[in-house]
C-alpha positions in Angstrom: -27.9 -22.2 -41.8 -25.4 -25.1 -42.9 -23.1 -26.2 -40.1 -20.3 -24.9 -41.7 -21.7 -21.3 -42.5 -22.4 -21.3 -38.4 -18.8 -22.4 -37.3 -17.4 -19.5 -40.2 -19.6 -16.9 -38.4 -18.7 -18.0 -34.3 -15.2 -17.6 -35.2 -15.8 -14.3 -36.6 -17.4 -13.3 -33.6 -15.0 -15.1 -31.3 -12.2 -13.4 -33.0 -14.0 -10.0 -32.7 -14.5 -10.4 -28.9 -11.0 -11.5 -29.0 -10.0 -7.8 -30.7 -12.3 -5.6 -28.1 -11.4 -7.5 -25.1 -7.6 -6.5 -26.0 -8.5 -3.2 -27.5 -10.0 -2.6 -23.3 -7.4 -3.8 -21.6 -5.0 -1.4 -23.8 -6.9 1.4 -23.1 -7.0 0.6 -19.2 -3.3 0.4 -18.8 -3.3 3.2 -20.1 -5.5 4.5 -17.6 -3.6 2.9 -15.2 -0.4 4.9 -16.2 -1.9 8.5 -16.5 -4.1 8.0 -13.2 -0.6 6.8 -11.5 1.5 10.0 -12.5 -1.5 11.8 -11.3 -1.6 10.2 -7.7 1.7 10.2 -7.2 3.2 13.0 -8.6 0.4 15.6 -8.3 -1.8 14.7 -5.6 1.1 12.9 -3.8 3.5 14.9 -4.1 6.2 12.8 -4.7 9.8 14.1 -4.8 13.3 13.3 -5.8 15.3 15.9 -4.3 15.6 16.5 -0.9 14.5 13.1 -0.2 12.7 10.1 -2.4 9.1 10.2 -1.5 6.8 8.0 -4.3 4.0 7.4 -2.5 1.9 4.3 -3.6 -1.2 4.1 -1.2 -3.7 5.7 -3.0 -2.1 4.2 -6.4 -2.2 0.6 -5.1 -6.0 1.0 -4.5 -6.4 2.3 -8.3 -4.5 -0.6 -8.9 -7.1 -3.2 -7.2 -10.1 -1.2 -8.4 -9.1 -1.7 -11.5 -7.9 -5.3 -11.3 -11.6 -5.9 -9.7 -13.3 -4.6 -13.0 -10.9 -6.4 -14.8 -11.7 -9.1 -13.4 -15.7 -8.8 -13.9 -15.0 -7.9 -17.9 -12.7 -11.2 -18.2 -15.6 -13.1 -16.6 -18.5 -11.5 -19.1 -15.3 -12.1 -22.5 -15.3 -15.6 -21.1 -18.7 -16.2 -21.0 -19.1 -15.4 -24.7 -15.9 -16.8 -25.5 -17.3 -20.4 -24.2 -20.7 -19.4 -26.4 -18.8 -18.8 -29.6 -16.3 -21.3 -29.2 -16.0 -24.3 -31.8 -16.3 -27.8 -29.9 -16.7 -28.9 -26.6 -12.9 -29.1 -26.1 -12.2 -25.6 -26.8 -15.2 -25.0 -24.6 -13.9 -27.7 -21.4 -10.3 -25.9 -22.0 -11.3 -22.1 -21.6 -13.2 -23.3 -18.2 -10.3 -25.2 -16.6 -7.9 -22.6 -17.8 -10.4 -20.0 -16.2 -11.1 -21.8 -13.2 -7.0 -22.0 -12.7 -6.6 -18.3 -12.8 -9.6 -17.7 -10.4 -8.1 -19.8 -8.2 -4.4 -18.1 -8.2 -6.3 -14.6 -7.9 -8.4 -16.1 -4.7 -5.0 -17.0 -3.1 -2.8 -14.7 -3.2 -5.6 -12.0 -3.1 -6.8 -13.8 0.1 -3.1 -13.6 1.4 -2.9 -10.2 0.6 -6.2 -9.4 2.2 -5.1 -11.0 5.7 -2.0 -9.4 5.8 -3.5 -5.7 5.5 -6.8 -6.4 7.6 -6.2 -9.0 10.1 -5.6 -7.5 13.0 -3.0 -9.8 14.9 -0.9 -10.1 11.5 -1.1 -6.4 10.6 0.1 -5.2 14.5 3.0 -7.4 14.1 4.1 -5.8 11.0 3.6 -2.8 12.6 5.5 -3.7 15.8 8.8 -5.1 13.5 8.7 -1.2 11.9 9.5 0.3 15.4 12.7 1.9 15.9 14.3 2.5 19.2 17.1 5.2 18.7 19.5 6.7 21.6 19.4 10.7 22.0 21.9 13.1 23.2 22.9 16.6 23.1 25.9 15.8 20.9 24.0 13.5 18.2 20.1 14.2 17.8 18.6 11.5 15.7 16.7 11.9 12.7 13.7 9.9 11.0 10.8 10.0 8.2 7.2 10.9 8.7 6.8 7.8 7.0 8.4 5.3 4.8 9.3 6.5 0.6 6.3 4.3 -0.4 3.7 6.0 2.3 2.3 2.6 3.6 4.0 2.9 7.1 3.5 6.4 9.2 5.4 7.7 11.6 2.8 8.6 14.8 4.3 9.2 17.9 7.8 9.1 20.1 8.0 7.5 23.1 10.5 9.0 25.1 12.2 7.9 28.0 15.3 9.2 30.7 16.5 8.6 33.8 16.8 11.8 35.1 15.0 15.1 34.3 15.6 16.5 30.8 13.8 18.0 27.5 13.0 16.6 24.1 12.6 19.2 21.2 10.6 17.6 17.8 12.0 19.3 15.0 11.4 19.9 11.3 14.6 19.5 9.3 14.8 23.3 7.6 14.8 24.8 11.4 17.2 21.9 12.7 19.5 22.7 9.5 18.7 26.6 9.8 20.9 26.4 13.5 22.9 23.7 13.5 26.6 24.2 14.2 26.2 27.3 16.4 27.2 27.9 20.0 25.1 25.3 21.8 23.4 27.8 24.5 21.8 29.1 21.4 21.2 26.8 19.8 19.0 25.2 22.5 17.5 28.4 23.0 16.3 28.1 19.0 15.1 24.9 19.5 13.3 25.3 22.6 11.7 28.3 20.6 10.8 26.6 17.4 10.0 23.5 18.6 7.0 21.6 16.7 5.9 19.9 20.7 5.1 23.1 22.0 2.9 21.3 25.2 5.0 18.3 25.8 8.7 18.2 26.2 9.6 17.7 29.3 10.4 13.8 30.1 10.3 12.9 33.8 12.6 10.2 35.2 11.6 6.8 34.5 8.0 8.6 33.0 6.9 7.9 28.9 6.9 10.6 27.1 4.6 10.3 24.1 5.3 13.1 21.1 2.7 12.9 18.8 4.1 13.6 14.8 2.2 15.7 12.7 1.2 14.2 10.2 1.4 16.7 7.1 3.3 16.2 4.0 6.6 14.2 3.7 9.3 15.5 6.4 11.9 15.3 7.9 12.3 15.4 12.2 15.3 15.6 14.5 15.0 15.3 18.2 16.9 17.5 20.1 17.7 16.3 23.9 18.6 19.2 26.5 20.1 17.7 29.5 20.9 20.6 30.7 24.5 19.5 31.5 24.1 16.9 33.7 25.4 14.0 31.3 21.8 12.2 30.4 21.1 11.0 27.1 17.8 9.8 26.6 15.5 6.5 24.3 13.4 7.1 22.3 11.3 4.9 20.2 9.6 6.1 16.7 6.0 4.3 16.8 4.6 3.5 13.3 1.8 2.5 11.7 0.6 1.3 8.5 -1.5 3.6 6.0 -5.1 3.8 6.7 -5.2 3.8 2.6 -3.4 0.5 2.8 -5.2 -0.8 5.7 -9.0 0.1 4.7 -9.7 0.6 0.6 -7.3 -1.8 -0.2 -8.4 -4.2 1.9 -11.7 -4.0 1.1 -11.2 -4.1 -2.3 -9.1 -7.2 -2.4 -12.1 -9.1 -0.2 -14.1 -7.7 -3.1 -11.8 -9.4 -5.7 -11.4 -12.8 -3.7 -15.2 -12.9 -3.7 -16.0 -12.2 -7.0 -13.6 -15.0 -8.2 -15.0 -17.7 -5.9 -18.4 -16.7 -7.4 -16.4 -16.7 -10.5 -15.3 -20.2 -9.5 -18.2 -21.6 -8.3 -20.5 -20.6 -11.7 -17.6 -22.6 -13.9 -17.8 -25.8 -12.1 -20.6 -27.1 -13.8 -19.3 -25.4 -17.5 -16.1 -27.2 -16.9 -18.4 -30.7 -15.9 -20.9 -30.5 -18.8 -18.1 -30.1 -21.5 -15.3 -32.7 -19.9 -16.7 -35.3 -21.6 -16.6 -34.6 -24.8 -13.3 -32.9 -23.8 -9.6 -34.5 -25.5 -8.3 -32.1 -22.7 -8.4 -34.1 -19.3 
C-alpha cells in the first residue's frame, strides 16, 4: 500500500476510535446519573422535607468504580491511539500528555486514599466531628443520626453528671408528640418511650455510654431528669465515618492509584522511544 493510502486509512481509524471512545463515555455518564438517582433517592432514601438527607456513600463508590474502568478503557483508546497515530510527535505527545494525567490521578487518588484508610488521619477526622452539648431538663439537645451526606454516623452518647440523674434517647415524632405538657408527664412519657430502655441512669462522676440505633435518617433529643435537684448533665455525640466511605471506597481508589502507576510505568519507554523524533520536548 502507498504511504499515503496508509496514513488516509490510520486517520480513519484514529478518528473512529476517536468517535466510540466518546460515544462510551456518553453512555457512562449517563449511567452514572440514573444509577445516582437510584442510590440516593430509592435505595437511600433521601429526603427534603423534614430534614435534607442526600446520602452519597454508596454513590461515591459508583463513582470510583466507574472512574477505575474509565480509567482501564482510556489506557486500551490510548494504546491504539499511539498505533494509529501519524508521526512520532503525535505519538511522543499522546504519551507525555498521558503520563501527566496518570500522574495527577495517582496524587490526589493517593491523597484521597490516606485520608479514608489511614488509620491515624481518619480517627482525627473522626475526633474533630465530636460534639460535646450541655443537657437540662429545661433545654434537651437535639442531633442527626448522621451527617446530610451519610459519611459521618452518629454511634453513641457519652454521658456524664455530677450527681444522680436519668438520660432519656428519644426519636423526634415522640419528643414532638409531648412536648409542651405539664413536665411530671411529660417525663413520665419519656421514661416510657424511651429508645435506651437498659441504660439511662448516669451515676456521679460514672460514663454513660448510649448506643444510637442506627436505622434510617432520624432525628434524637435527650431528655435529662434530675429529678429536681438542679443538675444538668454533658453529653458528648461520638461519630464515626461510614464504613461505605471507609472500606469500598478506599479500596477502590488503592485500585485506581495502582492501575495508573502501572499505567505510568508501561508509558515510560513509549514516551522514550518516540522523544527523539519528537518537535514536542
Amino acid at each position: 500500500m502507498p504511504a499515503s493510502g496508509k496514513v488516509l486509512e490510520d486517520s480513519i481509524r484514529l478518528s473512529r476510535i476517536r468517535k466510540i471512545k466518546l460515544t462510551l463515555y456518553i453512555v457512562q455518564a449517563v449511567m452514572l446519573v440514573v444509577l445516582g438517582m437510584v442510590l440516593i433517592f430509592f435505595a437511600g432514601g433521601a429526603m427534603l422535607k423534614p430534614y435534607l438527607y442526600i446520602p452519597l456513600d454508596s454513590f461515591l463508590a459508583v463513582v470510583v468504580l466507574l472512574m477505575l474502568i474509565i480509567s482501564l478503557e482510556s489506557f486500551f483508546f490510548r494504546i491504539l491511539e499511539i498505533k494509529f497515530a501519524r508521526s512520532s510527535s503525535a505519538r511522543h505527545l499522546m504519551a507525555m500528555r498521558s503520563m501527566k494525567r496518570a500522574l495527577i490521578v495517582i496524587i490526589l487518588a493517593g491523597i484521597l486514599a490516606a485520608v479514608t484508610s489511614v488509620p491515624p488521619i481518619l480517627g482525627a477526622l473522626e475526633n474533630a466531628t465530636d460534639k460535646t452539648v450541655d443537657v437540662s431538663p429545661a433545654d434537651p439537645p437535639s442531633f442527626y443520626s448522621s451527617d446530610t451526606f451519610a459519611l459521618i454516623t452518629s454511634t453513641r452518647v457519652d454521658v456524664t453528671a455530677p450527681r444522680l440523674v436519668e438520660i432519656y434517647l428519644m426519636d423526634d415524632e415522640v419528643f414532638n408528640r409531648y412536648w409542651g405538657i405539664p413536665e411530671a408527664e411529660f417525663l413520665e412519657a419519656m421514661y416510657s418511650y424511651r429508645l435506651n430502655t437498659d441504660n439511662f441512669v448516669v451515676l456521679p462522676g460514672v460514663v454513660l455510654s448510649v448506643a444510637v440505633p442506627q436505622q434510617e435518617f432520624m432525628r434524637y433529643h435527650l431528655v435529662l431528669n434530675d429529678f429536681d435537684n438542679g443538675t444538668s448533665a454533658q453529653a458528648t455525640i461520638v461519630k464515626e465515618t461510614s464504613s461505605t466511605f471507609t472500606g469500598i471506597v478506599s479500596l477502590l481508589l488503592i485500585a485506581l492509584v495502582v492501575t495508573n502507576v502501572a499505567w505510568f510505568a508501561y508509558l515510560i519507554p513509549i514516551e522514550k522511544k518516540y522523544s527523539s523524533g519528537s518537535i514536542y520536548k
